[in-house]
Structures are given as structure tokens and as C-alpha cells.
PyMOL Python script that loads the backbone (N, CA, C, O; Angstrom):
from pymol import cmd

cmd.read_pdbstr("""\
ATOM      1  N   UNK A   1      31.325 -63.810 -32.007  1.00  0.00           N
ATOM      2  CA  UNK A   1      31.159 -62.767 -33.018  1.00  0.00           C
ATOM      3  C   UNK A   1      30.273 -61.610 -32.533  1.00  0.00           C
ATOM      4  O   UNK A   1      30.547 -60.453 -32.850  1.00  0.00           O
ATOM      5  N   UNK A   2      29.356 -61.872 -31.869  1.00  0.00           N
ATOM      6  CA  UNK A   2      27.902 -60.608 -31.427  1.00  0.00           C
ATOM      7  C   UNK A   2      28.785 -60.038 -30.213  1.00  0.00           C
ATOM      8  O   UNK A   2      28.494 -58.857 -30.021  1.00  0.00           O
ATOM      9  N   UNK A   3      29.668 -60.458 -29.427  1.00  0.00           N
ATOM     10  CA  UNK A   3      30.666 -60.106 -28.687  1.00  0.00           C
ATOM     11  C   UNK A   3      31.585 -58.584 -29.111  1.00  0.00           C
ATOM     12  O   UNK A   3      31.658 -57.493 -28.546  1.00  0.00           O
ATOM     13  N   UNK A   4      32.168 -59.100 -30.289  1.00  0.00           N
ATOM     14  CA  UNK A   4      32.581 -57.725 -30.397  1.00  0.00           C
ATOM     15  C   UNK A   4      32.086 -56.746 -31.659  1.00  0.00           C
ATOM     16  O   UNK A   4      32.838 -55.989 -32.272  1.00  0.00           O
ATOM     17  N   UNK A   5      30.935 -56.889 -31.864  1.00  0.00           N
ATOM     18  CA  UNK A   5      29.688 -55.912 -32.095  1.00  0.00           C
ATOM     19  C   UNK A   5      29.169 -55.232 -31.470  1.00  0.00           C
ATOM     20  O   UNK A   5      28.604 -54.196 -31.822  1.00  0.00           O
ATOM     21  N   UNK A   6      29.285 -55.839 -30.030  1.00  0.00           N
ATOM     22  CA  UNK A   6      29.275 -55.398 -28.768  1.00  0.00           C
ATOM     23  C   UNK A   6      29.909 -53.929 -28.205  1.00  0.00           C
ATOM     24  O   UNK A   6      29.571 -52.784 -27.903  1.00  0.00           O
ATOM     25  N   UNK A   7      31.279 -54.976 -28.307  1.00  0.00           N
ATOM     26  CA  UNK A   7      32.573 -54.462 -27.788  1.00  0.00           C
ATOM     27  C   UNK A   7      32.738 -53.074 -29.000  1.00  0.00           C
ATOM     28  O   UNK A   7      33.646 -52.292 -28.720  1.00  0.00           O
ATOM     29  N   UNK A   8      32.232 -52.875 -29.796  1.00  0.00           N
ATOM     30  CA  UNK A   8      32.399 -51.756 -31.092  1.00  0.00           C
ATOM     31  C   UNK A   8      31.792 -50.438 -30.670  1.00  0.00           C
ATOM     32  O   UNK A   8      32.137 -49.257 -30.723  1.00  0.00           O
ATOM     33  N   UNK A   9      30.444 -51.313 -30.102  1.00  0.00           N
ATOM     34  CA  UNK A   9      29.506 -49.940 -29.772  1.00  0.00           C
ATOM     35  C   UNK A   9      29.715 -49.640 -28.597  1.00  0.00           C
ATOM     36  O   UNK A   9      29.381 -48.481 -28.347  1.00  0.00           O
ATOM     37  N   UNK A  10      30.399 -50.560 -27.217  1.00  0.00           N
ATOM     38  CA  UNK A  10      30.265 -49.332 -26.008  1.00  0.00           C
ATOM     39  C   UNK A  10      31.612 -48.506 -26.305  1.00  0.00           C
ATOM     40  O   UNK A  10      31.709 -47.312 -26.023  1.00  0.00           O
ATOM     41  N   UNK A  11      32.790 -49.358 -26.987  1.00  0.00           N
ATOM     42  CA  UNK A  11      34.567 -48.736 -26.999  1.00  0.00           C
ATOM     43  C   UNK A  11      34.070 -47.281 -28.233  1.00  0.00           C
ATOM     44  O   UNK A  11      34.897 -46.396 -28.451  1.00  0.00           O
ATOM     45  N   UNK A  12      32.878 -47.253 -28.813  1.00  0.00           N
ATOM     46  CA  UNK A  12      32.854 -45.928 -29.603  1.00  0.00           C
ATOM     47  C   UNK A  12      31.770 -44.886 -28.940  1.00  0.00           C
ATOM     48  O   UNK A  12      31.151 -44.051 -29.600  1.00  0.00           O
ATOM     49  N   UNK A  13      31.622 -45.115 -27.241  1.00  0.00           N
ATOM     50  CA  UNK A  13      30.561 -44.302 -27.130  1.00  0.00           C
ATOM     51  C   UNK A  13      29.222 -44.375 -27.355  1.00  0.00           C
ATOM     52  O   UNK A  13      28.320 -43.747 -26.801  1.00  0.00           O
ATOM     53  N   UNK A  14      29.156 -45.362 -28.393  1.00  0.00           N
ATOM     54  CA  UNK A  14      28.027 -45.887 -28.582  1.00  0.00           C
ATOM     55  C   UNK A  14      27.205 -44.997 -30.239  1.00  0.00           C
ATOM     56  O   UNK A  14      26.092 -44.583 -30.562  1.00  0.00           O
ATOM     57  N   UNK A  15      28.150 -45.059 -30.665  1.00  0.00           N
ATOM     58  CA  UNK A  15      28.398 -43.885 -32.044  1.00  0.00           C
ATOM     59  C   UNK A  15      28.433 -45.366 -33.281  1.00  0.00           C
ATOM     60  O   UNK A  15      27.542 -45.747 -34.039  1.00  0.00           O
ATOM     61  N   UNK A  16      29.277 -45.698 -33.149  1.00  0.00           N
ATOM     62  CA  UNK A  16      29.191 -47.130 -33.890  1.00  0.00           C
ATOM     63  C   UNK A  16      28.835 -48.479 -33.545  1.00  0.00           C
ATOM     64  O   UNK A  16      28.848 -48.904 -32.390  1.00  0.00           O
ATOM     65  N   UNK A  17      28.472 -49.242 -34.705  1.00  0.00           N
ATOM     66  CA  UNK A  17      28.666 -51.066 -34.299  1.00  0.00           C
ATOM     67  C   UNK A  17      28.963 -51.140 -35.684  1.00  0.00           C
ATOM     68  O   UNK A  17      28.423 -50.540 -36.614  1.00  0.00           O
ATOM     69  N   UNK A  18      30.321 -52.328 -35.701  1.00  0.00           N
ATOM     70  CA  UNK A  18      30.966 -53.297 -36.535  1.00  0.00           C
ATOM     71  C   UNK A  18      29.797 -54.311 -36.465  1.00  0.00           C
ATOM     72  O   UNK A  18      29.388 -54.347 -35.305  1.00  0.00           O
ATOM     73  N   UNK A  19      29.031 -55.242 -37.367  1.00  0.00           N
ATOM     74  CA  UNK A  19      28.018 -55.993 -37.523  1.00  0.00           C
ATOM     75  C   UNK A  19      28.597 -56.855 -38.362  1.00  0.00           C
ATOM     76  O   UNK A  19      28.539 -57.958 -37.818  1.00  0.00           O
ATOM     77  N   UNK A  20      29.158 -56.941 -39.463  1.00  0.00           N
ATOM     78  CA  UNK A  20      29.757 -57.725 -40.532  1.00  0.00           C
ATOM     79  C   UNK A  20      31.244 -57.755 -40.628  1.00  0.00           C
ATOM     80  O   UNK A  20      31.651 -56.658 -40.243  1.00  0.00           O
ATOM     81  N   UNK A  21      32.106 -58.430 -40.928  1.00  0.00           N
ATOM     82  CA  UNK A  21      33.233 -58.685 -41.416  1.00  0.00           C
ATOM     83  C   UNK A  21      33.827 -59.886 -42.021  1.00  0.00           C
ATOM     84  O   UNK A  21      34.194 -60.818 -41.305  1.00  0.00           O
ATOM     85  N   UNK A  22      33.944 -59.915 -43.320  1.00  0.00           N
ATOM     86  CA  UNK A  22      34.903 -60.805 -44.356  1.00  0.00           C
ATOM     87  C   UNK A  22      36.044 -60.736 -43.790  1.00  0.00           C
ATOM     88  O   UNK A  22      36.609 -59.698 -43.448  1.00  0.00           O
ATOM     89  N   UNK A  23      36.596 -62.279 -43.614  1.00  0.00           N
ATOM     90  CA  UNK A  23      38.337 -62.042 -43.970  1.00  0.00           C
ATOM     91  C   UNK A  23      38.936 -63.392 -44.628  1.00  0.00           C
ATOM     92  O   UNK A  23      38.333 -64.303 -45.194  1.00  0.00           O
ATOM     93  N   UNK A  24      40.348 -63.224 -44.366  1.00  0.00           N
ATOM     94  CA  UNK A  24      40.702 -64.579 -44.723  1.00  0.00           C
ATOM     95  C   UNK A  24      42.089 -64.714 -43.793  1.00  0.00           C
ATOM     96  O   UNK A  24      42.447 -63.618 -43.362  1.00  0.00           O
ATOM     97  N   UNK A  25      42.748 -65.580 -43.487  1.00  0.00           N
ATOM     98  CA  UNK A  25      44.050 -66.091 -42.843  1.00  0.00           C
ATOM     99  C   UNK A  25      45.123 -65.923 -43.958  1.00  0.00           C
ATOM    100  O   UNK A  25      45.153 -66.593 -44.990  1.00  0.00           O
ATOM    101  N   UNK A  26      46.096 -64.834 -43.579  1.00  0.00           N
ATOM    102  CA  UNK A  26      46.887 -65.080 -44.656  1.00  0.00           C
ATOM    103  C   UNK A  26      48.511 -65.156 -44.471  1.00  0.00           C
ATOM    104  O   UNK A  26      49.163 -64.335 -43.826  1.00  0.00           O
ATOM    105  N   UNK A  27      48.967 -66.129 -45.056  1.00  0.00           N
ATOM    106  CA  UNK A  27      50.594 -66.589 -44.220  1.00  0.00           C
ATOM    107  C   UNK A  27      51.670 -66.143 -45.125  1.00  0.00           C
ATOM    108  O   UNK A  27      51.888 -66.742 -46.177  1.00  0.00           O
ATOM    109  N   UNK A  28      52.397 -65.042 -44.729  1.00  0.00           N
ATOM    110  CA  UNK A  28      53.908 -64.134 -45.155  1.00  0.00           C
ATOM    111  C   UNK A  28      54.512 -65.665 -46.067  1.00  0.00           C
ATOM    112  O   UNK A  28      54.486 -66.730 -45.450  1.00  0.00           O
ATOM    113  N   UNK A  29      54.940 -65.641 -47.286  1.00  0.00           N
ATOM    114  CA  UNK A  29      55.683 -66.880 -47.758  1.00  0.00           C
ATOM    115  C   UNK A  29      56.719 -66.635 -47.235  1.00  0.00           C
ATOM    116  O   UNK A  29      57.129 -67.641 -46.657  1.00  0.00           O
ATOM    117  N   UNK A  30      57.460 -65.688 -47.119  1.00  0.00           N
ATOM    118  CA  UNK A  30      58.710 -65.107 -46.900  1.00  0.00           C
ATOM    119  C   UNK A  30      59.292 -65.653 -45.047  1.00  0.00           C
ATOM    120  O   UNK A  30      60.483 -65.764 -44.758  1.00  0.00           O
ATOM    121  N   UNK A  31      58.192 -65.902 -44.091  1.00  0.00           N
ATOM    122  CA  UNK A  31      58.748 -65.580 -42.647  1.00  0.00           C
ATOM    123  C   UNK A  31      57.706 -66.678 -42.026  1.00  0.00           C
ATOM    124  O   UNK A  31      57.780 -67.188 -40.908  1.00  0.00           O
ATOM    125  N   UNK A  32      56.861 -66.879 -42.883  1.00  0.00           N
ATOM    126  CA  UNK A  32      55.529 -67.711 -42.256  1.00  0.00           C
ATOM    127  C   UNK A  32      54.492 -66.754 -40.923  1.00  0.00           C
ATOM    128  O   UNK A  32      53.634 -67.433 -40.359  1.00  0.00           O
ATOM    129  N   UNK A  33      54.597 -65.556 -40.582  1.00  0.00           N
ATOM    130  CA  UNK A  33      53.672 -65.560 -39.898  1.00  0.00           C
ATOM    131  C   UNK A  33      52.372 -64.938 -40.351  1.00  0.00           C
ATOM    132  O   UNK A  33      52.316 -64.182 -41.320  1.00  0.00           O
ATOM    133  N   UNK A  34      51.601 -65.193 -39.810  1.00  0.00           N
ATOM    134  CA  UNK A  34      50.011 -65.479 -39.951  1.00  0.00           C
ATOM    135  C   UNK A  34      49.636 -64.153 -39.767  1.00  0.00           C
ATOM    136  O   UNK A  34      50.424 -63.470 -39.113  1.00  0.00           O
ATOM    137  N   UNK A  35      48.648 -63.633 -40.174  1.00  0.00           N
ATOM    138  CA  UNK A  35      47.275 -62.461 -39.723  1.00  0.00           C
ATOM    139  C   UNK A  35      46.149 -62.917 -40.680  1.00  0.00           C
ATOM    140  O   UNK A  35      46.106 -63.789 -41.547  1.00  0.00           O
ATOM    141  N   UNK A  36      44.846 -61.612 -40.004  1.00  0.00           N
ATOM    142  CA  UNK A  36      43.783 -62.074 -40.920  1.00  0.00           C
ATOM    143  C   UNK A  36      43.811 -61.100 -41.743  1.00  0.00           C
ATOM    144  O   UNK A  36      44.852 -60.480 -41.521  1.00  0.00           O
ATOM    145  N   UNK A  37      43.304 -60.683 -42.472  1.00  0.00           N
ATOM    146  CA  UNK A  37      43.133 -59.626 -43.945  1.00  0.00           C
ATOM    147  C   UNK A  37      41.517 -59.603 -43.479  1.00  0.00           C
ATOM    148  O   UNK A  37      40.799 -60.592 -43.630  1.00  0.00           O
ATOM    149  N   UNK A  38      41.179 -58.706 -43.061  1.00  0.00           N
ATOM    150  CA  UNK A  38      39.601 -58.195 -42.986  1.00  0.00           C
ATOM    151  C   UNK A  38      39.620 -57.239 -43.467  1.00  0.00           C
ATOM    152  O   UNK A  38      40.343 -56.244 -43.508  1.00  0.00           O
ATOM    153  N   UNK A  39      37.870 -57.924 -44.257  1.00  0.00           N
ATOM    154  CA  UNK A  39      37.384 -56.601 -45.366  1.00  0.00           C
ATOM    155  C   UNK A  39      36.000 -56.646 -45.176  1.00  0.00           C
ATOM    156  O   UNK A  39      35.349 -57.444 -44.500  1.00  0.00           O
ATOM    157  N   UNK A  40      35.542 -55.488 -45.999  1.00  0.00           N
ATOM    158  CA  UNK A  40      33.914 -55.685 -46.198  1.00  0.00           C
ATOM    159  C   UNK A  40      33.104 -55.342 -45.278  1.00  0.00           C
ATOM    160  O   UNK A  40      32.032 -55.946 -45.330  1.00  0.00           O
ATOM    161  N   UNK A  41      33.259 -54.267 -44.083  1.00  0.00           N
ATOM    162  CA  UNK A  41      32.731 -54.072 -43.164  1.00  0.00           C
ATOM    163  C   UNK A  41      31.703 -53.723 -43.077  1.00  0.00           C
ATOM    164  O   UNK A  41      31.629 -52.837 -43.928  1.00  0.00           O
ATOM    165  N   UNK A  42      30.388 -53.839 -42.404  1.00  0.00           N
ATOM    166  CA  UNK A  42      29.219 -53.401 -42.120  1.00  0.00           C
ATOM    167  C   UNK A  42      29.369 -52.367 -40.694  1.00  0.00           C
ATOM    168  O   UNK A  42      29.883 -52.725 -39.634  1.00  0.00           O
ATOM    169  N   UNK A  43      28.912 -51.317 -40.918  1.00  0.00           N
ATOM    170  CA  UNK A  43      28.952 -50.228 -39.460  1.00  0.00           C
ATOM    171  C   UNK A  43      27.913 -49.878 -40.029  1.00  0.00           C
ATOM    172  O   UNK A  43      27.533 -49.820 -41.199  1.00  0.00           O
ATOM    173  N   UNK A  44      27.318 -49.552 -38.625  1.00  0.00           N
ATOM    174  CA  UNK A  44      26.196 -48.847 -38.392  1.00  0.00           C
ATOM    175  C   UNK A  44      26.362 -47.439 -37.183  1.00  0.00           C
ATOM    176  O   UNK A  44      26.668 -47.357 -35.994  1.00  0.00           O
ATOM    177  N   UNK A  45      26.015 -46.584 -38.140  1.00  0.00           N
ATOM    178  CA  UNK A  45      26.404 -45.509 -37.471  1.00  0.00           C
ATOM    179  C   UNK A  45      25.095 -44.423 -36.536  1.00  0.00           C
ATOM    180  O   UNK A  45      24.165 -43.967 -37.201  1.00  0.00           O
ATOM    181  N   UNK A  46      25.159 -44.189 -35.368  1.00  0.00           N
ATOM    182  CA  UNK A  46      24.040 -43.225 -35.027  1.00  0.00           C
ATOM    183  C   UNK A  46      24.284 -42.107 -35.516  1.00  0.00           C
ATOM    184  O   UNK A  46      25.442 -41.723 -35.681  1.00  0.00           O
ATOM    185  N   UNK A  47      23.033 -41.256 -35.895  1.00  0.00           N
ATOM    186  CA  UNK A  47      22.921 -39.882 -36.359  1.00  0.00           C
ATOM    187  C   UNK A  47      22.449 -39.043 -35.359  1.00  0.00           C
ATOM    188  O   UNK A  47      21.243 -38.893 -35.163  1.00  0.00           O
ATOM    189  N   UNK A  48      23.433 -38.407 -34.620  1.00  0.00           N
ATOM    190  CA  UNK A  48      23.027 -37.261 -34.033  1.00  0.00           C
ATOM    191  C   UNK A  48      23.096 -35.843 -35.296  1.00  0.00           C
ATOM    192  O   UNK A  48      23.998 -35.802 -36.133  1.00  0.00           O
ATOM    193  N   UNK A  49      22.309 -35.083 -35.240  1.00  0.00           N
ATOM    194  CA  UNK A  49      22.564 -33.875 -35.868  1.00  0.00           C
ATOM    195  C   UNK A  49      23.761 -32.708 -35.121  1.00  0.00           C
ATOM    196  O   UNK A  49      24.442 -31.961 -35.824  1.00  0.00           O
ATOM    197  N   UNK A  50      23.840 -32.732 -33.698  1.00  0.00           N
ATOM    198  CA  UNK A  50      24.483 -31.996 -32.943  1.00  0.00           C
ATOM    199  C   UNK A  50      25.929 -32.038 -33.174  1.00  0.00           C
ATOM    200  O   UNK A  50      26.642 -31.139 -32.727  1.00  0.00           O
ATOM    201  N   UNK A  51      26.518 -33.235 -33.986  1.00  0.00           N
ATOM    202  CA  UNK A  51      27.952 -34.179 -33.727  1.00  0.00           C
ATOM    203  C   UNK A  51      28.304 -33.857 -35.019  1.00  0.00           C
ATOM    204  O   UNK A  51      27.994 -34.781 -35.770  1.00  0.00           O
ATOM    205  N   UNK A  52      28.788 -32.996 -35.554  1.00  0.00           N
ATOM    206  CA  UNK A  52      28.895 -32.745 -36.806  1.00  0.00           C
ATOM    207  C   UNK A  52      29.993 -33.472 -37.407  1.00  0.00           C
ATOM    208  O   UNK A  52      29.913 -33.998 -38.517  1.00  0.00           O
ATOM    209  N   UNK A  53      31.192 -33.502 -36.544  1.00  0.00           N
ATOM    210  CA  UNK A  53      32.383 -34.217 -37.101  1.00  0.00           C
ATOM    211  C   UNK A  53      31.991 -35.300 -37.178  1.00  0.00           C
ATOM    212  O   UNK A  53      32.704 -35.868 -38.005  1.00  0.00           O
ATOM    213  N   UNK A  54      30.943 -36.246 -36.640  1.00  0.00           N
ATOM    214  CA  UNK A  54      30.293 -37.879 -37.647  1.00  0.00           C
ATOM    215  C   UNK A  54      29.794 -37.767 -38.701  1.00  0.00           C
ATOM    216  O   UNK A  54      29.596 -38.626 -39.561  1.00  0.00           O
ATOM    217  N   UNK A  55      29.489 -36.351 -38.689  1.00  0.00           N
ATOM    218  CA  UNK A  55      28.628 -36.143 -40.552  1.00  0.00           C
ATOM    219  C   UNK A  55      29.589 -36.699 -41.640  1.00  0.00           C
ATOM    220  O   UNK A  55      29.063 -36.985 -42.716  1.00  0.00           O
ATOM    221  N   UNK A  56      31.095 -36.914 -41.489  1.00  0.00           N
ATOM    222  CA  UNK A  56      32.250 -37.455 -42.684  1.00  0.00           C
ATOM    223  C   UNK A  56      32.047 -38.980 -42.571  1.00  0.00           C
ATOM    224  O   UNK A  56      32.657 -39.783 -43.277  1.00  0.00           O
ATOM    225  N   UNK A  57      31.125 -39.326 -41.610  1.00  0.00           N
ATOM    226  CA  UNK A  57      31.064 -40.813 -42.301  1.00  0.00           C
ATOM    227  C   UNK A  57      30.345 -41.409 -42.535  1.00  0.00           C
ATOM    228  O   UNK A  57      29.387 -41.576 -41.781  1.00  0.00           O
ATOM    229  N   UNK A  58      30.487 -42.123 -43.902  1.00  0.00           N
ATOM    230  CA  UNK A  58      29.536 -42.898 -44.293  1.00  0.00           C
ATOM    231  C   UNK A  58      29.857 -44.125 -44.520  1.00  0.00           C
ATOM    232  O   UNK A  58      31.024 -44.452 -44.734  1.00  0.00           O
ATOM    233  N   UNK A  59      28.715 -45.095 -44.502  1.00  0.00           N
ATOM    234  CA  UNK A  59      29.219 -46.072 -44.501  1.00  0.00           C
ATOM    235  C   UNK A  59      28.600 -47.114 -45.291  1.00  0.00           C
ATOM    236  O   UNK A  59      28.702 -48.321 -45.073  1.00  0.00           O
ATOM    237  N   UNK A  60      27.947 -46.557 -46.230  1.00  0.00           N
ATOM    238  CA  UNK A  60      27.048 -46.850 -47.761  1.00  0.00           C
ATOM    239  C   UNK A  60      25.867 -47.611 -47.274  1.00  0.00           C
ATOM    240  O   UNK A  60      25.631 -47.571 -46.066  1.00  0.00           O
ATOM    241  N   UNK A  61      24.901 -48.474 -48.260  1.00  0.00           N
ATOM    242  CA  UNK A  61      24.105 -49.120 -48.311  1.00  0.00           C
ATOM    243  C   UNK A  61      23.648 -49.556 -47.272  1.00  0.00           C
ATOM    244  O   UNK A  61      22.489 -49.412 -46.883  1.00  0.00           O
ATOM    245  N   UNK A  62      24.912 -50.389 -46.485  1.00  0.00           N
ATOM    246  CA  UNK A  62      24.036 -51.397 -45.045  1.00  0.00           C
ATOM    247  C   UNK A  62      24.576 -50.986 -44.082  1.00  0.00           C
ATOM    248  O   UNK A  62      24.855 -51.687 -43.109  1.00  0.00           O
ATOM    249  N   UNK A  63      24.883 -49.435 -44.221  1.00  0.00           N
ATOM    250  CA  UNK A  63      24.270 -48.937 -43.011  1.00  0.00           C
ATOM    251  C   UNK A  63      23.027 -48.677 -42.633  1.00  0.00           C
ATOM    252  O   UNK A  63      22.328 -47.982 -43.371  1.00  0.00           O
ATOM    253  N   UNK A  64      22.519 -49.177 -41.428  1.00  0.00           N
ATOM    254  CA  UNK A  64      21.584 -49.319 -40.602  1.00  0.00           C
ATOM    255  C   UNK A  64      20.871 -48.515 -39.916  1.00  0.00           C
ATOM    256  O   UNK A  64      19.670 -48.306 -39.741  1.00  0.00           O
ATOM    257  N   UNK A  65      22.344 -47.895 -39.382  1.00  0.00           N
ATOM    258  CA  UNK A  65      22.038 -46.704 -38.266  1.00  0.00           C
ATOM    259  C   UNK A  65      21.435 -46.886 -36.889  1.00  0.00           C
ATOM    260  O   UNK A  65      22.177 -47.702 -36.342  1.00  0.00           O
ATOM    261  N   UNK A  66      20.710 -46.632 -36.255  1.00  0.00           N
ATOM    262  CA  UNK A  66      20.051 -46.584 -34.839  1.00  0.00           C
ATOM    263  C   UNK A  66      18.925 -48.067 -34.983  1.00  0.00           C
ATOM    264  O   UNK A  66      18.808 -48.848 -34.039  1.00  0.00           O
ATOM    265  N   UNK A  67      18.212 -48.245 -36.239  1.00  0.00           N
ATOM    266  CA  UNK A  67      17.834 -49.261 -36.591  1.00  0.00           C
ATOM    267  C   UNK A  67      18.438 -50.515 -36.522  1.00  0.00           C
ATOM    268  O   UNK A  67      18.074 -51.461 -35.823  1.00  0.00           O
ATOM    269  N   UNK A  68      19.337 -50.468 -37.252  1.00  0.00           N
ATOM    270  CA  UNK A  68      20.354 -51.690 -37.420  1.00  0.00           C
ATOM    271  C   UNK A  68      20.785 -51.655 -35.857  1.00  0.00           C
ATOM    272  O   UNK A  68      20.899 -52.769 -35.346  1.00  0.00           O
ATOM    273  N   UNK A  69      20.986 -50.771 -35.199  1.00  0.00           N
ATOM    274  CA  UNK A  69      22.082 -51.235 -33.385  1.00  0.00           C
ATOM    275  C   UNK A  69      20.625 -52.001 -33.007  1.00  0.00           C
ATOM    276  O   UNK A  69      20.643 -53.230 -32.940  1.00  0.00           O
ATOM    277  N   UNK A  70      19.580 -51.400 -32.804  1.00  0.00           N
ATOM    278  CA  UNK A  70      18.037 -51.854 -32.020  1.00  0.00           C
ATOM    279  C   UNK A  70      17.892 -53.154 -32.410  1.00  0.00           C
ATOM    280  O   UNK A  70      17.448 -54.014 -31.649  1.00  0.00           O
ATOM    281  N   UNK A  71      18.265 -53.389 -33.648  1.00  0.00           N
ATOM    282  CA  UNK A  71      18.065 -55.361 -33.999  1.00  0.00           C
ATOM    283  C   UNK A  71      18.679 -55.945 -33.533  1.00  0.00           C
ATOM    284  O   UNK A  71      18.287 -56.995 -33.025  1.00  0.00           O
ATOM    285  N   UNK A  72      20.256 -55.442 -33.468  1.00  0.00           N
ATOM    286  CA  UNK A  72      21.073 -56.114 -32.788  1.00  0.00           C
ATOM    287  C   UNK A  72      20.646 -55.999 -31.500  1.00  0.00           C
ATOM    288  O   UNK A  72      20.382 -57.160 -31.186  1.00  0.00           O
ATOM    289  N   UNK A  73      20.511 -55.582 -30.945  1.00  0.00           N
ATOM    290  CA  UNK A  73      20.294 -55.523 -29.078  1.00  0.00           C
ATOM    291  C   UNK A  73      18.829 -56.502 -29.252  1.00  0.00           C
ATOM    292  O   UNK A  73      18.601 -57.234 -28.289  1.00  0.00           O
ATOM    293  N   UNK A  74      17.985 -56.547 -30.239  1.00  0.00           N
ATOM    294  CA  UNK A  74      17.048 -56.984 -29.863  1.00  0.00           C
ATOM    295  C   UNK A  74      17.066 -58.769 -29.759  1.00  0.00           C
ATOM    296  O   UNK A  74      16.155 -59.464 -29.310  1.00  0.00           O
ATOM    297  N   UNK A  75      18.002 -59.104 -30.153  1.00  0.00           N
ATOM    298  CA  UNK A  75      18.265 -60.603 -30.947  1.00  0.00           C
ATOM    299  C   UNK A  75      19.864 -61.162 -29.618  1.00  0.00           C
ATOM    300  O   UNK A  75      20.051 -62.276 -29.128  1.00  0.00           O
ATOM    301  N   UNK A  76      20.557 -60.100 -29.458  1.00  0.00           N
ATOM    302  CA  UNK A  76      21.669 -60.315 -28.589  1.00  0.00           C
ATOM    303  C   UNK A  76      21.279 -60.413 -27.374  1.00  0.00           C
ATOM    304  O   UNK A  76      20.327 -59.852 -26.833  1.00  0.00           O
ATOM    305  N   UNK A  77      22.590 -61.677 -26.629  1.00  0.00           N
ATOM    306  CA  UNK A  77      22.164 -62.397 -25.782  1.00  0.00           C
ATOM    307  C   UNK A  77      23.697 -62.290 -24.960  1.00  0.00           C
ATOM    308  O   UNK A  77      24.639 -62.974 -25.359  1.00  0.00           O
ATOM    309  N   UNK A  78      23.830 -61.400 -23.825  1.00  0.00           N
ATOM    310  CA  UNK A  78      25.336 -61.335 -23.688  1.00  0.00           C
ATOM    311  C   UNK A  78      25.825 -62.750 -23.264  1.00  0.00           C
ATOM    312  O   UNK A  78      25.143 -63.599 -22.691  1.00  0.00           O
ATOM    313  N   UNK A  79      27.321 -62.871 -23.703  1.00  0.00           N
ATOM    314  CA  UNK A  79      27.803 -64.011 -22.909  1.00  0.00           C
ATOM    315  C   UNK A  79      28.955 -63.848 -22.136  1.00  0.00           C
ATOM    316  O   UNK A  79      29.239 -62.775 -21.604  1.00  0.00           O
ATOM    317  N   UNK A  80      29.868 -65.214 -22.018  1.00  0.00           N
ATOM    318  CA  UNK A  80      31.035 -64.817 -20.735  1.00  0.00           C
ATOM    319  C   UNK A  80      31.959 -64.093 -21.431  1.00  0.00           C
ATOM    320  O   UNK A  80      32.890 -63.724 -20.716  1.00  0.00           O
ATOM    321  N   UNK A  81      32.048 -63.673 -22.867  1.00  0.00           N
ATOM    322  CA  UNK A  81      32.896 -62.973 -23.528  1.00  0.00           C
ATOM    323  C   UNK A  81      32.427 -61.452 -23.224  1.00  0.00           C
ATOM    324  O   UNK A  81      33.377 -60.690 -23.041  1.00  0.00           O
ATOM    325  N   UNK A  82      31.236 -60.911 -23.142  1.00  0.00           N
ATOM    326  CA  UNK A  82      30.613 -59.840 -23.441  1.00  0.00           C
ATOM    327  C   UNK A  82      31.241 -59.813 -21.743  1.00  0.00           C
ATOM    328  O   UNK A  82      32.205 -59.068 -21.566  1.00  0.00           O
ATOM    329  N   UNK A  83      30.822 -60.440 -20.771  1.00  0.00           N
ATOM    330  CA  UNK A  83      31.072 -60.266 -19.456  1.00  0.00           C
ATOM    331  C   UNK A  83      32.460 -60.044 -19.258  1.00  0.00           C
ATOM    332  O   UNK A  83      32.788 -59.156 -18.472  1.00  0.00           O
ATOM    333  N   UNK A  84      33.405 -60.771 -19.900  1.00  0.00           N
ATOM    334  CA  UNK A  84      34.528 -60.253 -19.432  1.00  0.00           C
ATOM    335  C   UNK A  84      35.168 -58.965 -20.029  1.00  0.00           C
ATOM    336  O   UNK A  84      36.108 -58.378 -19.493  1.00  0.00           O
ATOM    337  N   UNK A  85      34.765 -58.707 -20.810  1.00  0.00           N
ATOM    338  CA  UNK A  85      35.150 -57.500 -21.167  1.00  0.00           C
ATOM    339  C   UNK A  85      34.575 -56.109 -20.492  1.00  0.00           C
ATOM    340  O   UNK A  85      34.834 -54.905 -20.510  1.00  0.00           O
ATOM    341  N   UNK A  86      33.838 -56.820 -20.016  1.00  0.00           N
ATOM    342  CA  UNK A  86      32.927 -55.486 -18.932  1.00  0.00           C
ATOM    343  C   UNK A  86      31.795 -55.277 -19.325  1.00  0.00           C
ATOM    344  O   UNK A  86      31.032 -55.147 -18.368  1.00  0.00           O
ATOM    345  N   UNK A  87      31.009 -55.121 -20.876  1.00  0.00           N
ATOM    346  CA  UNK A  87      29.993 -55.315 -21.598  1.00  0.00           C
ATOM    347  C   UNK A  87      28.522 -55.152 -20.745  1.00  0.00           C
ATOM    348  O   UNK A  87      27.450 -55.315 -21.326  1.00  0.00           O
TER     349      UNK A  87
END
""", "prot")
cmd.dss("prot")
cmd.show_as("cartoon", "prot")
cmd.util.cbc("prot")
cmd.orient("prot")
């Protein structure tokens, strides 16, 4: 999971991290195949003032921001997932 929280913030530049996500498994009655339904996302977004086109997003309450990425890095521990992805 801290893997691609990871994988969120270097693939955005380092502009975002995905931190939270709800889902559930949910199976087509019709064909049977499977996906997940994810909701409820937590992002944490950096605030540059210079980057104006990030000024359209928000991302309510638990966003974090530069705070919220620093906990995460502070607590994260890469592994062979983070490694193979290049991380």
C-alpha cells in the first residue's frame, strides 16, 4: 500500500500523493468479471504559488499538503515493490 503512495508522488512530479483509498471487489452479474470500485480518496497536494493551474484542486479536509507528504516520507520504509518500480 505505502508503495503506491509512493508511486503517486514521483509519477505526478511530486505535486501529489494518493494516501487513502476505500474500495470494494465488484463482480458484473451479467459476464462475471471482476474490478475494484475505489472511492474516498485522500491526496495531498503541494502548494506552489507559481503553478497556478494546481490552484483548481482541491481536495477538502484531509488534505495535508507538504505536511501530510513529510509524514509519509517520515514513517516510509521503501521496499522490493518501491524498488522495482524505480522508486
Amino acid at each position: 500500500p505505502q508503495s503506491f503512495s509512493h508511486f503517486t508522488y514521483e509519477k505526478s512530479k511530486r505535486y501529489f500523493m494518493v494516501v487513502d483509498l476505500q474500495g470494494v471487489l465488484a463482480i458484473n452479474p451479467v459476464d462475471g468479471t471482476k474490478c475494484y470500485k475505489l472511492t474516498d480518496p485522500v491526496i495531498h497536494k503541494r502548494r506552489k504559488k507559481k503553478k497556478e493551474k494546481l490552484r483548481k484542486y482541491t481536495f477538502g479536509r484531509t488534505d495535508r499538503g507538504e505536511k501530510g507528504m513529510k509524514a509519509f516520507f517520515h514513517t516510509h520504509q521503501c521496499n522490493d515493490l518501491c524498488r522495482l518500480l524505480g522508486l
